[in-house]
C-alpha positions in Angstrom: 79.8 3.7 -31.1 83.2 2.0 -32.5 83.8 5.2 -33.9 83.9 7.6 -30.9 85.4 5.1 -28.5 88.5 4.7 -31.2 88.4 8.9 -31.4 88.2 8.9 -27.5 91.4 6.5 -26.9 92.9 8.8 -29.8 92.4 11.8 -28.0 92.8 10.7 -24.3 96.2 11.1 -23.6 96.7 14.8 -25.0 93.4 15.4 -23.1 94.5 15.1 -20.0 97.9 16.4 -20.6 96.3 19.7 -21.2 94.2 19.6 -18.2 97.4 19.2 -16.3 99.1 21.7 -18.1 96.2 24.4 -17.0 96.0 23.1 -13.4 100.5 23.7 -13.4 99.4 27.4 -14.6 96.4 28.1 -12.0 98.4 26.9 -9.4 101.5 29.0 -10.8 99.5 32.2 -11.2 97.7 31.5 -7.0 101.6 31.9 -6.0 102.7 34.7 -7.9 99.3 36.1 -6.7 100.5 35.5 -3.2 103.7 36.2 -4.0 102.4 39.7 -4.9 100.1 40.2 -1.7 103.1 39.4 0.2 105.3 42.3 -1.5 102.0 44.3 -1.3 101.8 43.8 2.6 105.8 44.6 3.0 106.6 41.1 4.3 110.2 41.0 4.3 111.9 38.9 6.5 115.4 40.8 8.0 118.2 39.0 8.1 119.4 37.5 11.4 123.3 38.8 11.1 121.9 42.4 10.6 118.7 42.5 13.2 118.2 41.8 17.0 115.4 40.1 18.7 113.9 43.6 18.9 113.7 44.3 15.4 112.2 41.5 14.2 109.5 40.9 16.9 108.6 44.7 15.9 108.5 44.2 12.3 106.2 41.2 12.8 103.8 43.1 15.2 103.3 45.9 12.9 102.2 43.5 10.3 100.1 41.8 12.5 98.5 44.6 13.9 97.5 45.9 10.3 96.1 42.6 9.0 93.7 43.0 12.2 92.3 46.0 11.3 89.0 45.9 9.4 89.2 48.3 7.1 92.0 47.1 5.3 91.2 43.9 4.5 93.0 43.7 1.7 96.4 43.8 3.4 95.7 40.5 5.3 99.0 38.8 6.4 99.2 34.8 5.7 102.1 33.1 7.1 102.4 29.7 6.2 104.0 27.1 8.0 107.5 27.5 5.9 107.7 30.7 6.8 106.8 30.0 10.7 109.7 27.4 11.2 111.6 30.0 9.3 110.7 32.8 12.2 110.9 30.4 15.0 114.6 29.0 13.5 115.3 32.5 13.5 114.5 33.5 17.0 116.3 29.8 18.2 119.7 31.0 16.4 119.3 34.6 17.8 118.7 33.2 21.5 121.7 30.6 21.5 124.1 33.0 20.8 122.9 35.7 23.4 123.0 32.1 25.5 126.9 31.8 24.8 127.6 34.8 26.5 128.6 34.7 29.7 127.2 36.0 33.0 130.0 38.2 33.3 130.1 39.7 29.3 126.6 40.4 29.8 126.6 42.6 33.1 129.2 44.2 31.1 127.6 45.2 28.6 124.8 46.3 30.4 126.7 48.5 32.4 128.6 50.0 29.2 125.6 50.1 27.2 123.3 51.5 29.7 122.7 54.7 28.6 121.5 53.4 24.8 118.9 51.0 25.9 115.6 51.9 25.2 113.0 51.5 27.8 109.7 49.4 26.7 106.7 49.9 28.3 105.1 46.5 27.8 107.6 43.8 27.0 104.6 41.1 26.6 104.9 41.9 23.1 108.1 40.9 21.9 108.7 37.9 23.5 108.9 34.7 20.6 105.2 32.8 22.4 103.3 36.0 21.8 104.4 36.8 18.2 103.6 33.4 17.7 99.7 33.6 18.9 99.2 36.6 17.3 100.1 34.8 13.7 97.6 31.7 14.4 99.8 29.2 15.6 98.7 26.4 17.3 101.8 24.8 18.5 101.4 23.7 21.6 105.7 22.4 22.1 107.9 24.9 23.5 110.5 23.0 24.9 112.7 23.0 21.5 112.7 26.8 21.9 115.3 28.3 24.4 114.4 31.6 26.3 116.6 34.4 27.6 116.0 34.2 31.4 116.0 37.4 32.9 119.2 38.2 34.9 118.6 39.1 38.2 120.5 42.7 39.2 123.7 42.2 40.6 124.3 43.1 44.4 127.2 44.8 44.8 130.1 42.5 46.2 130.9 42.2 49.7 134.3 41.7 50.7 135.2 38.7 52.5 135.5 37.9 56.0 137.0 34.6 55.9 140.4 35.1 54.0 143.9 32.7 54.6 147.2 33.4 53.3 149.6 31.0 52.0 153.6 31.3 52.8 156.1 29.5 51.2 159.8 30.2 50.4 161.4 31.1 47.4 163.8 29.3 45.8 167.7 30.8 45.0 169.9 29.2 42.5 172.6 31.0 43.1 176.1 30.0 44.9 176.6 33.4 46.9 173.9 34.5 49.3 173.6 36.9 51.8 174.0 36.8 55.4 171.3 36.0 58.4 170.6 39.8 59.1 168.0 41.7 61.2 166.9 45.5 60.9 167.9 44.9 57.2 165.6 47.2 54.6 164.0 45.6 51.4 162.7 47.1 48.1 161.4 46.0 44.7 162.0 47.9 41.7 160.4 45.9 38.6 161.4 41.9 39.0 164.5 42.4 41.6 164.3 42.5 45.2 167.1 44.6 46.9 168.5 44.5 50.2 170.7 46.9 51.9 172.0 46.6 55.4 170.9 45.2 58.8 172.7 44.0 61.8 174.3 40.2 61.5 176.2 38.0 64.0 179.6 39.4 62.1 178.4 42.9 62.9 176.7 45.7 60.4 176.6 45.3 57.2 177.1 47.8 54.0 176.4 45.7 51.3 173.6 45.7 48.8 172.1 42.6 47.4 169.9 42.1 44.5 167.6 38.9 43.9 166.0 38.3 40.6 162.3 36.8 40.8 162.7 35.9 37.3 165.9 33.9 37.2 165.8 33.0 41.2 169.1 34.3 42.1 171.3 36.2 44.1 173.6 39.0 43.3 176.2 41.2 44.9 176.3 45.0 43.9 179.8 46.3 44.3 180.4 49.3 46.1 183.2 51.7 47.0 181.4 54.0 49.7 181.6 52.4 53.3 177.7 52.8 55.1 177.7 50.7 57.7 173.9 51.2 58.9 170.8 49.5 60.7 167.8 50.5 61.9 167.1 53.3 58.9 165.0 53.7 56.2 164.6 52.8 52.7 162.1 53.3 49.9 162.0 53.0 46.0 161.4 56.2 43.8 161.4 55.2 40.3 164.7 53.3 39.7 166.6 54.6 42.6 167.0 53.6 46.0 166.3 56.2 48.4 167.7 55.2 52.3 167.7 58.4 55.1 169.2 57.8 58.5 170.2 55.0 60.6 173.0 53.7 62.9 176.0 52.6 63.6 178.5 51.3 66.0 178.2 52.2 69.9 181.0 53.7 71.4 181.7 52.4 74.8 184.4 55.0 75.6 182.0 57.8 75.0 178.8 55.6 75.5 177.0 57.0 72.3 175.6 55.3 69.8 176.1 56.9 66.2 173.2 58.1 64.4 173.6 59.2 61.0 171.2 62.3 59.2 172.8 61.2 55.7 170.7 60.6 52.7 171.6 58.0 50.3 170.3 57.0 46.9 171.6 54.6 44.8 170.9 54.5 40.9 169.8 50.9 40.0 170.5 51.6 36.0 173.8 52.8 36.3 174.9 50.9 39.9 176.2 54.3 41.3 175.8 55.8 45.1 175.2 59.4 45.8 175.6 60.7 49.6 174.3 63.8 51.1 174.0 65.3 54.8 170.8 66.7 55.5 169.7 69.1 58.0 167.3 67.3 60.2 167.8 65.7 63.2 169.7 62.1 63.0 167.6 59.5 64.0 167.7 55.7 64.2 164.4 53.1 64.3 162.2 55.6 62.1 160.1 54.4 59.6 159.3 56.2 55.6 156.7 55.5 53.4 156.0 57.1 49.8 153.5 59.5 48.9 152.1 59.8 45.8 154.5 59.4 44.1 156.7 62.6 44.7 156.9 62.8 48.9 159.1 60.8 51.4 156.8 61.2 54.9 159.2 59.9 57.9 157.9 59.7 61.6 159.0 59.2 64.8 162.3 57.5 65.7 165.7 57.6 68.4 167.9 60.3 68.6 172.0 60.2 69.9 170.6 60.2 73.3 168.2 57.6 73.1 164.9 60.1 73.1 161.9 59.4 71.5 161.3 61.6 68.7 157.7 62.5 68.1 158.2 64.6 64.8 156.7 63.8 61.4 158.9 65.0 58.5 158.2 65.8 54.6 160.7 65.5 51.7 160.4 66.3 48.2 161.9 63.6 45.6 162.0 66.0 43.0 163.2 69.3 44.8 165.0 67.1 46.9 164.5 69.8 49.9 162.2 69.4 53.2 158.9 70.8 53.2 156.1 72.5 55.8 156.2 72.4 59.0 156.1 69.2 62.1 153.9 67.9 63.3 154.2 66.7 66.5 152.7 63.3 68.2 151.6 63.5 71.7 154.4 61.9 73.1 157.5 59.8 71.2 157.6 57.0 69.0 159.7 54.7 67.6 159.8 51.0 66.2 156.3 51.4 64.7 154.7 50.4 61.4 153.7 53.2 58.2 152.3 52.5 54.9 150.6 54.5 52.2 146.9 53.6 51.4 143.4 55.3 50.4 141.1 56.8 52.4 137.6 55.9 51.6 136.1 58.3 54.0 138.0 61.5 52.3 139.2 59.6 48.8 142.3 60.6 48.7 145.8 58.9 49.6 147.3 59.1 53.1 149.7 57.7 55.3 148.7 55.1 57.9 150.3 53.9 61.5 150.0 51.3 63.8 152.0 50.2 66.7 155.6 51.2 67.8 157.1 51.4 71.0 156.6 54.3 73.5 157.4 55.4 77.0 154.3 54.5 78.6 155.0 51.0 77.5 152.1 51.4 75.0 151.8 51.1 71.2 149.9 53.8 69.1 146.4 52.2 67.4 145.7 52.3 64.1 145.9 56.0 62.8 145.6 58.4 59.7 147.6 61.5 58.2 145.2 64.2 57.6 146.5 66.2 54.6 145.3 69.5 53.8 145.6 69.7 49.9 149.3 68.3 50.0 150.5 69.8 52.9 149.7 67.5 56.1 148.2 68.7 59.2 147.2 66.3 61.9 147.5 62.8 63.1 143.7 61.3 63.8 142.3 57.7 65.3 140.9 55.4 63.2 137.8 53.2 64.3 137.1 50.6 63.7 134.9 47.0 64.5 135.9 43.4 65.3 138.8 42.6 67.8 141.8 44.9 66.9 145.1 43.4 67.0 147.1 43.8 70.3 150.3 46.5 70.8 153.6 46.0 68.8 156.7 47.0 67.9 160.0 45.8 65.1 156.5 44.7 62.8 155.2 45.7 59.0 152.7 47.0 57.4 151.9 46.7 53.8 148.9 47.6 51.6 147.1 45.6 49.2 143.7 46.3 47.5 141.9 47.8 50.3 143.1 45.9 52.7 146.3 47.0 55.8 148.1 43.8 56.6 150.2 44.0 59.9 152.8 41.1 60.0 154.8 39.6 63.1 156.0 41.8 65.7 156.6 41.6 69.3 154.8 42.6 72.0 156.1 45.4 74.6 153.9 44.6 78.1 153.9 40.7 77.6 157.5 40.1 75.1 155.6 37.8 73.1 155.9 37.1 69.7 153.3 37.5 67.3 152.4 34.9 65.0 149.4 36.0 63.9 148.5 37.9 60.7 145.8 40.8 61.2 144.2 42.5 58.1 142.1 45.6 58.3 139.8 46.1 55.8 139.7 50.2 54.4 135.6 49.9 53.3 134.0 48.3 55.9 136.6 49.6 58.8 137.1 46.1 60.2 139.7 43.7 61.4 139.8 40.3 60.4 142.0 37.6 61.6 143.7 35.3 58.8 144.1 32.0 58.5 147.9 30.8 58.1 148.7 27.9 55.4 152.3 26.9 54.4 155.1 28.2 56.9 154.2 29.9 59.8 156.6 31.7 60.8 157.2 33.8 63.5 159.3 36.8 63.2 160.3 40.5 64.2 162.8 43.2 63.6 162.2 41.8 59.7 161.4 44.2 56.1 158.8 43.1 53.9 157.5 45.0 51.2 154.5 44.3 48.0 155.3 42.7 44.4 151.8 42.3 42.7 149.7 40.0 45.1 152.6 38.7 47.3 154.1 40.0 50.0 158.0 39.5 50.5 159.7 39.4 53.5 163.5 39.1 54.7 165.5 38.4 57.4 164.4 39.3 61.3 164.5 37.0 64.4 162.6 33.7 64.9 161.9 32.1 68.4 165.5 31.5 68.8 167.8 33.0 66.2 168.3 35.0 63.3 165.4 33.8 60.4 167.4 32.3 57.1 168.4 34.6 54.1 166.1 33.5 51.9 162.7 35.6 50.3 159.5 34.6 52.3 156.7 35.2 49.7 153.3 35.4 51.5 150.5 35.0 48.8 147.4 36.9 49.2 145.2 36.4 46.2 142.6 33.8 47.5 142.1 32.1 43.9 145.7 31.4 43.5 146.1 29.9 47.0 143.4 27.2 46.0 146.3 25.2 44.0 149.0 25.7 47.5 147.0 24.5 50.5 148.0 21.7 51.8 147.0 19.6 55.1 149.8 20.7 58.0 149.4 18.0 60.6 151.9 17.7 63.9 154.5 15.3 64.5 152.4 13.4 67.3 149.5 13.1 64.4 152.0 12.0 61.8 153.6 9.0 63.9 149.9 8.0 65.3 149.0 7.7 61.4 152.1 6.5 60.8 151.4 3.1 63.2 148.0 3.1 62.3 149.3 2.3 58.4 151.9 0.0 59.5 149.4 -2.3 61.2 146.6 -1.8 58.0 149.7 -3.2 56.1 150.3 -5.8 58.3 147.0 -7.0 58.0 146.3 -6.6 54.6 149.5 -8.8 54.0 148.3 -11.3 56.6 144.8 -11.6 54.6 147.0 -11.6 51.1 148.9 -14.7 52.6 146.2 -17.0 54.0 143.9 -16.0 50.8 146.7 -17.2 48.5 146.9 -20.7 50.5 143.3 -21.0 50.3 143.6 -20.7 46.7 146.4 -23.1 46.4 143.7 -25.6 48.3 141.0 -25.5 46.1 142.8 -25.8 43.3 145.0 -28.8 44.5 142.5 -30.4 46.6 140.2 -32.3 43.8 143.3 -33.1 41.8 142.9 -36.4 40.7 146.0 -38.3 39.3 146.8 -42.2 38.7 150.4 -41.7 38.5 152.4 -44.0 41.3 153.3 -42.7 44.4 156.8 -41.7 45.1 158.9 -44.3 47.1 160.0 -43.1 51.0 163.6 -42.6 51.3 165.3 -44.7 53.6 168.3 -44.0 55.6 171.1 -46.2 54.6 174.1 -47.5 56.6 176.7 -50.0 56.4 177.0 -53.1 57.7 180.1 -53.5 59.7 180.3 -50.1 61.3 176.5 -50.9 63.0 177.8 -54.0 63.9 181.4 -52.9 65.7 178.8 -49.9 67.7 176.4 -52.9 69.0 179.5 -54.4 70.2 180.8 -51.7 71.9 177.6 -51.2 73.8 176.9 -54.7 74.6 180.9 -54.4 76.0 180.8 -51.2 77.8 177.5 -53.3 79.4 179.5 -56.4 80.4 177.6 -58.7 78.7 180.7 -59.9 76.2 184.2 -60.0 76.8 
């Protein structure tokens, strides 16, 4: 009995450290057995750089869907719970960066990638919660994952109805500036604003001025022709300057007014002038507008005698010759509005009109130029809904977007001025009256023309004089006039708030003064102090000078002698 409990204690350590060593190896050998079924079954999880949502959800399924079937029971899939916070970290990584993308990346894409997405029938099947239940998990906690929500399609964009503009004046650092000037002509070629003639209080004017955006100011080009002119036309081809007709001086003697036919164009790289006489009829109080690109279209306009022309005209830029043949309004017009755009109905470019003054006191509405191919062949109504704008003449006309914006003006029947600023929007044919912030100023007889967003205007005639030589820049992009409104209040509502503050002030002050002695109460009131208190100062006189006054008195009384 001694004998086998001393050979057990020998022998129980290395005992059991063999059993241990056996249990290591089974337990080795069940995971390289389970390694192998897995390699056997093709459980390979794809990397997440390489593979989308897609793939792996369809690599999964297939296994799934093969360990279900009965006769192969050999290739039965076991996914432990390593491997399932391994699929569902997987799927959490994948769906937070399809999250980071924005709304606007992701319609996109979808409309880039449209034609390779692949259409699945049932997408039940791919989605992270079924993947799961078809492995045999019980997790019940789905608020750690984060889902792709299904974008809802896009509705095409309306345009908007409720638009303002914002117009402000741009600054000019310069010492020299042009004069106050009306039926002046303005261009923009790159970052500089140029400005040739117009009518001033010293007369007409032939000089041409050039404003940088950039560096805010104003310069003088130099010139040694001598064209006096107002009332014509200018437009910008390239990097020249391309000015037709006009007029100058009347002559009282022979009671004419001079209207030219000549064609300028001025070279803005080289600064150099080039006249020639054309073979049209003069004309004053036209209006040109480019189109596309290559053509100069110029309608309407007064003649020497003061008639109403109701011709439209065609010149080539490049063969620098006049093209086809009139067309003819049904009666004259002059004063009026033109200004290239698109035509959604036809989509292609053409020339719009709006306005002028006739001799039925009447203004043209809104109207197209019907081209055929690039020759043009009629003038035709536009219709359109909401209130249109009324008659006027000596306004503009510019085009943004898809959008005509008719500025200022005056009216013929009433002689008004019009404040107001009237778009017309090309896709849904309607007018839409904007909302003014900044200056509102009224104006007529001016030249405005596009840079980018803005719209620049110059010179004109206000409600009493000529309008200041500066750039008027009205902005039209609604985003960028967020940062410029500002609250425009009148003079009346200013002084009223003005009063209204003094006497807060006066208040609050009054408050800040009796609160500040009621302070000072409290904290001298329960003061306590055993010092002495200070002596009363007594008025001291002598003795001699009271005494010679009582006698005086009691003298001037009779009562001593």
């Amino acid at each position: 009995m001694n004998y086998d409990s001393k050979r057990t204690e020998a022998n129980y350590s290395p005992y059991f450290e063999q059993v241990t060593l056996n249990k290591l190896k089974r337990d080795e050998y069940h995971s390289q057995q389970r390694i192998h079924d897995n390699r056997k079954n093709k459980l390979q999880l794809p990397s997440i750089e390489n593979s989308t949502l897609e793939d792996i959800s369809m690599h999964f399924s297939k296994c799934v869907t093969s360990s279900k079937s009965p006769e192969k029971k050999v290739d039965k899939l076991q996914v432990n719970k390593y491997q399932l916070e391994f699929i569902q970290q997987s799927f959490l990584e994948l769906e937070q960066t399809k999250m980071s993308i924005t709304m606007r990346d992701m319609s996109n894409m979808r409309n880039k990638f449209n034609c390779h997405q692949r259409i699945i029938a049932n997408k039940e099947q791919y989605t992270v919660r079924n993947l799961e239940r078809q492995m045999g998990s019980n997790l019940e906690d789905y608020s750690n994952l984060m889902y792709l929500q299904q974008m809802p399609a896009q509705t095409k964009n309306k345009p908007e109805t409720n638009i303002a503009f914002f117009e402000e004046a741009l600054n000019a650092y310069s010492y020299a500036i042009p004069s106050r000037r009306e039926s002046a002509q303005i261009a923009v070629i790159r970052d500089k604003v140029y400005v040739f003639g117009g009518m001033s209080g010293a007369g007409l004017s032939s000089d041409l001025w050039c404003y940088d955006i950039k560096k805010q100011e104003w310069q003088l080009h130099q010139s040694d022709i001598n064209l006096k002119v107002t009332n014509h036309s200018m437009i910008a081809w390239k990097h020249m300057l391309i000015i037709f007709g006009g007029s100058g001086y009347y002559d009282h003697k022979m009671k004419i007014r001079q209207v030219y036919s000549t064609l300028a164009c001025f070279n803005t790289q080289i600064n150099q002038w080039s006249i020639t006489l054309e073979s049209v009829e003069p004309r004053r109080e036209h209006k040109a507008a480019l189109y596309m690109g290559k053509y100069m279209i110029i309608t309407g306009g007064l003649d020497s005698g003061e008639q109403l022309l109701n011709d439209t005209l065609m010149y080539s830029l490049d063969s620098r010759r006049w093209l086809g043949s009139k067309i003819y309004f049904d009666e004259g017009i002059a004063q009026h509005a033109i200004c290239e755009a698109f035509d959604f109905k036809r989509n292609v470019d053409t020339i719009y009109l709006f306005g002028g003054k006739t001799k039925s006191l009447g203004s043209f509405p809104l109207m197209r130029l019907v081209f055929s191919g690039q020759a043009p062949q009629s003038w035709e109504r536009v219709q359109g809904i909401g209130v249109a704008p009324q008659g006027r003449y000596n306004h503009t006309m510019e085009c943004i977007n898809d959008s005509l914006i008719l500025i200022g003006g005056r009216s013929q029947a009433i002689q008004e001025y019009q404040n107001e600023i009237v778009l017309f929007n090309l896709i849904l044919s309607q007018w839409i009256q904007v909302k003014r912030q900044g200056l509102m100023t009224k104006r007529w007889s001016h030249c405005s023309c596009v840079f980018a967003s803005n719209i620049f205007c110059f010179g004109g005639i206000g409600e009493v004089t000529y309008l200041p030589p500066v750039v008027f820049s009205i902005e039209t992009d609604q985003f960028k006039i967020k940062n410029k409104m500002v609250i425009i209040k009148r003079l009346s509502t200013i002084a009223e708030d003005m009063k209204k503050q003094n006497k807060e002030y006066q208040q609050i002050k009054r408050t800040c003064r009796l609160e500040k002695f009621r302070k000072a109460e409290k904290l001298y009131g329960k003061v306590t102090t055993f010092l002495p208190l200070p002596k009363m100062k007594t008025p001291k006189m002598r003795y001699d000078i009271w005494m010679q006054f009582v006698r005086k008195i009691l003298h001037s009384l009779n009562l001593i002698f």
